[in-house]
C-alpha positions in Angstrom: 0.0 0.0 0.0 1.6 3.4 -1.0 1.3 6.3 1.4 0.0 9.1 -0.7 -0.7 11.8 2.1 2.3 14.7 2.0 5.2 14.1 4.8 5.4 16.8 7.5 8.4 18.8 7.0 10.8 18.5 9.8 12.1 21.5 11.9 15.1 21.2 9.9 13.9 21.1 6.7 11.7 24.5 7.3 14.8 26.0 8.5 17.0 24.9 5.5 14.2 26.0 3.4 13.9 29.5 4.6 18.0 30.2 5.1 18.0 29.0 0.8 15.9 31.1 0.3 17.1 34.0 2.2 20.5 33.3 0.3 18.9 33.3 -3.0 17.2 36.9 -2.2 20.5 38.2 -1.2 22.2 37.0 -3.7 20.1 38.6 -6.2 20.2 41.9 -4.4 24.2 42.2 -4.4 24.5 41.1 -8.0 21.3 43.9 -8.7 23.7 46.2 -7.1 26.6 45.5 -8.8 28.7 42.9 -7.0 30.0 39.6 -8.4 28.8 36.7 -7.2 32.3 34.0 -6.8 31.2 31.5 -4.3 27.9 30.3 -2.7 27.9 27.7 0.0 31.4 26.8 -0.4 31.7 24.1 2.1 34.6 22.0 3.6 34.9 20.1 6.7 34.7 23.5 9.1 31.9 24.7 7.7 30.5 26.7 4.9 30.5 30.0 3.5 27.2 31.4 2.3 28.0 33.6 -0.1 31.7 35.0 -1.7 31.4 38.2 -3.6 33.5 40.8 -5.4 32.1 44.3 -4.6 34.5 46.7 -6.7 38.1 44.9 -5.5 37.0 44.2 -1.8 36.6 40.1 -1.6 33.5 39.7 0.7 32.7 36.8 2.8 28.6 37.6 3.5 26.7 35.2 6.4 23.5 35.3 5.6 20.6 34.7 8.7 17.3 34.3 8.6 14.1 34.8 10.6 10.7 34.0 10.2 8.4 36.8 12.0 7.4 36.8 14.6 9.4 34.9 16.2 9.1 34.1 20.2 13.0 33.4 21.1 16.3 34.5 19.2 17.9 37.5 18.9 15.9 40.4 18.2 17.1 41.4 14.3 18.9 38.1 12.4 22.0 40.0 12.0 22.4 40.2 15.7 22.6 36.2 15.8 26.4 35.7 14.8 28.6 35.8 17.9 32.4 35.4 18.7 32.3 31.4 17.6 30.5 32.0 14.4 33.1 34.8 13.4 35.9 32.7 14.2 35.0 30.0 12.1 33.9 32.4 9.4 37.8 34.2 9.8 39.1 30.6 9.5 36.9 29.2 6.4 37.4 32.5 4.8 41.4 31.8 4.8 40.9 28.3 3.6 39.0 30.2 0.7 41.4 32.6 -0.1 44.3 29.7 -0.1 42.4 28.2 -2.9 44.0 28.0 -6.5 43.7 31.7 -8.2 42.6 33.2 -4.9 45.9 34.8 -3.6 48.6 37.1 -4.3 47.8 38.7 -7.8 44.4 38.2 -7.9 42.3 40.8 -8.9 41.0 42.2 -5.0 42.7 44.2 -3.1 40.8 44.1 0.6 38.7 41.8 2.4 35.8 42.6 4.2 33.1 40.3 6.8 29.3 41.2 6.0 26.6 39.8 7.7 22.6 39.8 6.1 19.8 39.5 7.6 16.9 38.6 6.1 13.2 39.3 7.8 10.4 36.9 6.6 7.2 38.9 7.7 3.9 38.8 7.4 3.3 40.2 4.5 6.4 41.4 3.1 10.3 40.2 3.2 13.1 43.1 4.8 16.9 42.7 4.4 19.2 44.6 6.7 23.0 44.1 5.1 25.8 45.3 7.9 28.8 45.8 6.2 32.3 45.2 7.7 29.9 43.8 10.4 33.3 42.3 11.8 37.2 41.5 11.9 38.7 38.6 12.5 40.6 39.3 16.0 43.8 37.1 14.7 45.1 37.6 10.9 46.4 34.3 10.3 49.0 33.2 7.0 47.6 30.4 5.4 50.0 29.8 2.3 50.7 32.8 0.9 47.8 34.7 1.7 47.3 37.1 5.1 43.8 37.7 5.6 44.3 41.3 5.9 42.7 44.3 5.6 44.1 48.3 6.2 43.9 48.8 9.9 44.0 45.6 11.0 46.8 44.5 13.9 
């Protein structure tokens, strides 16, 4: 006998479904406003990056977080939800990125920068608040020949 009622989606799988979407939404709003889009979910054993972008010659490694509103627990605005571990292991994937083939000395950026997203899923209607620089890693670290570095960084 063959089951033909729909499965309940898992807590999980809304969640996966709404962060995809968030990241598609974002990334069509930076490439709308002129960035280019080199990596999305770029994963390795660590973790994974969201999205990589090129905005002018600034490489930019963007989390993107979502929330469904309302919401009863959580931070109050998405962007607010990536703390001191999350950075970390964004600074870390980010130099495993940039140690990648093509990605170092002599390519074409010149800085790199941390954004964070965060995408609002109301009602009614769907708000994104981007926070650039949103962060620094707190250690630049050489991995190969590339220093995550940025002016003004110790």
């Amino acid at each position: 006998m063959v089951n033909d009622r729909p499965t309940k989606r898992t807590g999980e799988d809304q969640r996966r479904s709404v962060g995809d979407e968030a990241e598609r939404r974002v990334a069509r709003h930076l490439t709308r406003s002129g960035w280019r889009i080199l990596d999305r979910n770029w994963r390795i054993g660590l973790g994974e990056l969201d999205i990589v972008g090129l905005d002018r010659r600034t490489i930019v490694f963007v989390e993107v977080k979502a929330l469904r509103s309302p919401h009863g627990s959580g931070p109050e605005r998405p962007v607010l939800a990536v703390g001191p571990n999350k950075r970390d292991r964004l600074s870390r994937l980010a130099s495993a990125w940039l140690a990648g083939p093509g990605r170092g000395l002599g390519a074409s950026w010149e800085e790199v920068r941390f954004d964070v997203v965060g995408v609002e899923f109301g009602r009614s209607e769907v708000s994104l608040e981007h926070l650039e620089d949103a962060f620094r890693p707190h250690v630049a670290r050489p991995v190969g020949s590339v220093w995550l570095r940025r002016r003004g960084w110790r």
